[in-house]
C-alpha positions as CSV (number, residue, x, y, z in Angstrom):
1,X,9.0,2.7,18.8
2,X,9.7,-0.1,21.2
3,X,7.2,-1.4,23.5
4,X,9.5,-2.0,27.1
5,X,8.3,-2.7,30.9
6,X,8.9,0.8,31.6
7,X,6.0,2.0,28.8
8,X,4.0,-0.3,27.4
9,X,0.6,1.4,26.1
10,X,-2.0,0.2,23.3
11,X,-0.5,2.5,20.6
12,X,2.9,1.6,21.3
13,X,1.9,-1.9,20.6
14,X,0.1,-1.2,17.6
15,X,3.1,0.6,16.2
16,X,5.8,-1.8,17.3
17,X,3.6,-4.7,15.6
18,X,2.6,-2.6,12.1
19,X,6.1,-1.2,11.9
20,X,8.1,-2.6,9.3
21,X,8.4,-2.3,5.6
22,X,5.9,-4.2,4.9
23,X,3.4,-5.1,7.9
24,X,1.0,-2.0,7.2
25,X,0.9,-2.5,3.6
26,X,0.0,-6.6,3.9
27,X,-2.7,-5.7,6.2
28,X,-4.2,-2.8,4.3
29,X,-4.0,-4.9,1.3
30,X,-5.9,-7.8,3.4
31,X,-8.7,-5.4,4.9
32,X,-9.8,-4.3,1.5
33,X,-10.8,-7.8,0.8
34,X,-13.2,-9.7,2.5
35,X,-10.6,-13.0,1.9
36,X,-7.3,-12.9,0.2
37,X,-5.1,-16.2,-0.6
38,X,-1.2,-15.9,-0.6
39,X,-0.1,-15.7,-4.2
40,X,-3.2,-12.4,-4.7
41,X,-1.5,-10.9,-1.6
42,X,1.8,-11.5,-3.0
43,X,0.5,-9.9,-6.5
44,X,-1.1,-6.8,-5.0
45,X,2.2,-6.4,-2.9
46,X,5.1,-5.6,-5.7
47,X,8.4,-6.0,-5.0
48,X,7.6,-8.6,-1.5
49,X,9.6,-11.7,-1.6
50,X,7.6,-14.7,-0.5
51,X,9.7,-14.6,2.5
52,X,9.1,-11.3,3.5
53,X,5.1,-11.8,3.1
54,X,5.5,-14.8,5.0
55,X,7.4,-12.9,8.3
56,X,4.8,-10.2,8.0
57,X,2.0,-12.2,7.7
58,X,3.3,-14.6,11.1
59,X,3.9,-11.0,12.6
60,X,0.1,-9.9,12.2
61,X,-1.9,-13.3,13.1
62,X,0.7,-13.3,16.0
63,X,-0.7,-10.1,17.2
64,X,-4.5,-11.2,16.3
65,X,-4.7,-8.4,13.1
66,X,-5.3,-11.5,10.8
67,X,-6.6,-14.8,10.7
68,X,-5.7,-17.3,8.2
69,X,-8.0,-20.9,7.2
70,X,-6.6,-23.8,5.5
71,X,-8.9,-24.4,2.4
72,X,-9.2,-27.3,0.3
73,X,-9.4,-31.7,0.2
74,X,-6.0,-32.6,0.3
75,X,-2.2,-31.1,0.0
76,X,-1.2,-28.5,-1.0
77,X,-3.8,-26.7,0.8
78,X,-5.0,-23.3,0.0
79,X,-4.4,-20.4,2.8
80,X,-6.9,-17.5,2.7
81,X,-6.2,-14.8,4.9
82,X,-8.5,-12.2,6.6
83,X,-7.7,-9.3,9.1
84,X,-9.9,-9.8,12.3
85,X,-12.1,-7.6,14.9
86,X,-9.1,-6.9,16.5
87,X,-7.5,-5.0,13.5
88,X,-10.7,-3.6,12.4
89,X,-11.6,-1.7,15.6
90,X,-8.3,0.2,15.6
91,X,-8.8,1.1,11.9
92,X,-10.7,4.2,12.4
93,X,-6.8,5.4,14.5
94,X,-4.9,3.9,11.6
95,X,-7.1,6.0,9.1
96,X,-7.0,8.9,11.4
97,X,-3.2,9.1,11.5
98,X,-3.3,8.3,7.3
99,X,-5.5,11.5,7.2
100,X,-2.7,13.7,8.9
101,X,-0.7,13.3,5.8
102,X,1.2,17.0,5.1
């Protein structure tokens, strides 16, 4: 689905921003935990590269789906990622549509 000028709705949106081969599955993966670093993600992901996790995760804090916090005192510094209020309030659609499954 592409979102245009001529029709541009919420769920078109949504859909334009989780499609993908892996956009849906990264954020599922994050909303199950309450804070994930990169290299879990990347575990609980099989067969990402790091480059793919890295354009899907851009793609999702771009739309405000997940937040991400540099942790630790010095370089390197840790990222720990968590999807936000934003993602979580059009879960219960996401789940919806997952339940329609034939």
């Amino acid at each position: 689905m592409q979102t245009t000028n001529e029709w541009s709705c919420s769920i078109s949106k949504m859909l334009d921003t989780l499609s993908g081969k892996w956009r849906l599955n990264t954020a599922w993966v994050i909303a199950k935990h309450d804070k994930i670093g990169f290299n879990q993600l990347k575990k609980q992901l099989p067969g990402i590269t790091s480059i793919m996790l890295v354009r899907s995760l851009d793609a999702l804090i771009a739309a405000g789906y997940v937040s991400k916090k540099l942790t630790g005192t010095k370089p390197p510094l840790l990222s720990e990622y968590r999807v936000t209020a934003k993602f979580l309030q059009r879960l219960p659609f996401l789940l919806a549509l997952n339940a329609l499954d034939d």
